[in-house]
C-alpha positions in Angstrom: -25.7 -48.4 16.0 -27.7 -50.6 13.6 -27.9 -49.2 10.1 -29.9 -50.6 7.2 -30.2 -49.0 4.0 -31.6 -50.5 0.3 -32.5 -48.7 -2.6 -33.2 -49.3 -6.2 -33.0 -46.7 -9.2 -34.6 -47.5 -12.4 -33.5 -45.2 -16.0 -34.8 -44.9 -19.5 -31.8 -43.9 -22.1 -34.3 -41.3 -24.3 -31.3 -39.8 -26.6 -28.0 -40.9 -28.0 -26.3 -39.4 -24.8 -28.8 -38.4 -22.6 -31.1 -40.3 -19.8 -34.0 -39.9 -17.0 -34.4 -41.6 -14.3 -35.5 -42.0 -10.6 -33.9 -42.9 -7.4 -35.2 -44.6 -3.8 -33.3 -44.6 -0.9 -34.4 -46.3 2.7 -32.0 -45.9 5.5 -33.3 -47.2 9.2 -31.0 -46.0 12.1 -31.8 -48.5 15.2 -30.2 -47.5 18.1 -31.7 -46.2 21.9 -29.8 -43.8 23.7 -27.6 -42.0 21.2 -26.6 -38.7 21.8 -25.4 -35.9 20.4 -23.1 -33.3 21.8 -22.7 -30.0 20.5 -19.6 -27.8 21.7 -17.2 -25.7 21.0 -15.9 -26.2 17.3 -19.1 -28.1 16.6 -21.7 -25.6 15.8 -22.0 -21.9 14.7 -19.5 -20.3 18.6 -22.8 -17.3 18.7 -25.0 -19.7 19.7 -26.8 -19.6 23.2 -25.8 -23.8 24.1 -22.4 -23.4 22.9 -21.9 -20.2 25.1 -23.6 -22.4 27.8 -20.6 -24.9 27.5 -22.2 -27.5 25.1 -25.2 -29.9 25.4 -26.3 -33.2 24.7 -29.3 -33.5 22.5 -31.4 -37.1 21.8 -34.0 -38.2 19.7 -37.3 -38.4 20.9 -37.9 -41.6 19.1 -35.7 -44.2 18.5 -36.7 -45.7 15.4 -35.2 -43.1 13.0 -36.1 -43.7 9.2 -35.5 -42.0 6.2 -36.9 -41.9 2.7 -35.5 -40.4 -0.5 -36.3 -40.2 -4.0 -34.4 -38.0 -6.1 -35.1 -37.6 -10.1 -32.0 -38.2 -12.2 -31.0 -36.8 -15.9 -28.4 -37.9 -17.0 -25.1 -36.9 -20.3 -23.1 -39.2 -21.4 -20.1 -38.0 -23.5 
């Protein structure tokens, strides 16, 4: 599996101890024909697949991206 991930955060100090800021993260999985199994000791044991004996689940799309920005405040003691 190919992975790439960058981000960047940027912060403004506004007190003696205390700061604001914001936060991007990318992360890009690459990878055809992962899988997924869910079993026994995987998942919640009431579940119908699990009862079932486990299945395999894949993506639908192979290009799986993500995109987060979180905002940040910050202490300092």
């Amino acid at each position: 599996m190919r992975r790439v991930s960058e981000g960047m955060r940027l912060e403004k100090k506004i007190g003696s101890d205390v700061s604001i800021g914001i936060e991007y993260l990318y992360t890009g999985y690459d990878e055809a024909g992962t899988l997924i199994r869910v079993g026994h000791n995987t998942a919640l044991s009431a579940r119908p697949l699990v009862l079932a004996g486990g299945v395999d689940f894949s993506r639908a799309n192979d290009d799986f991206n993500l995109q987060t920005v979180k905002a940040v405040i910050a202490y300092r003691y």
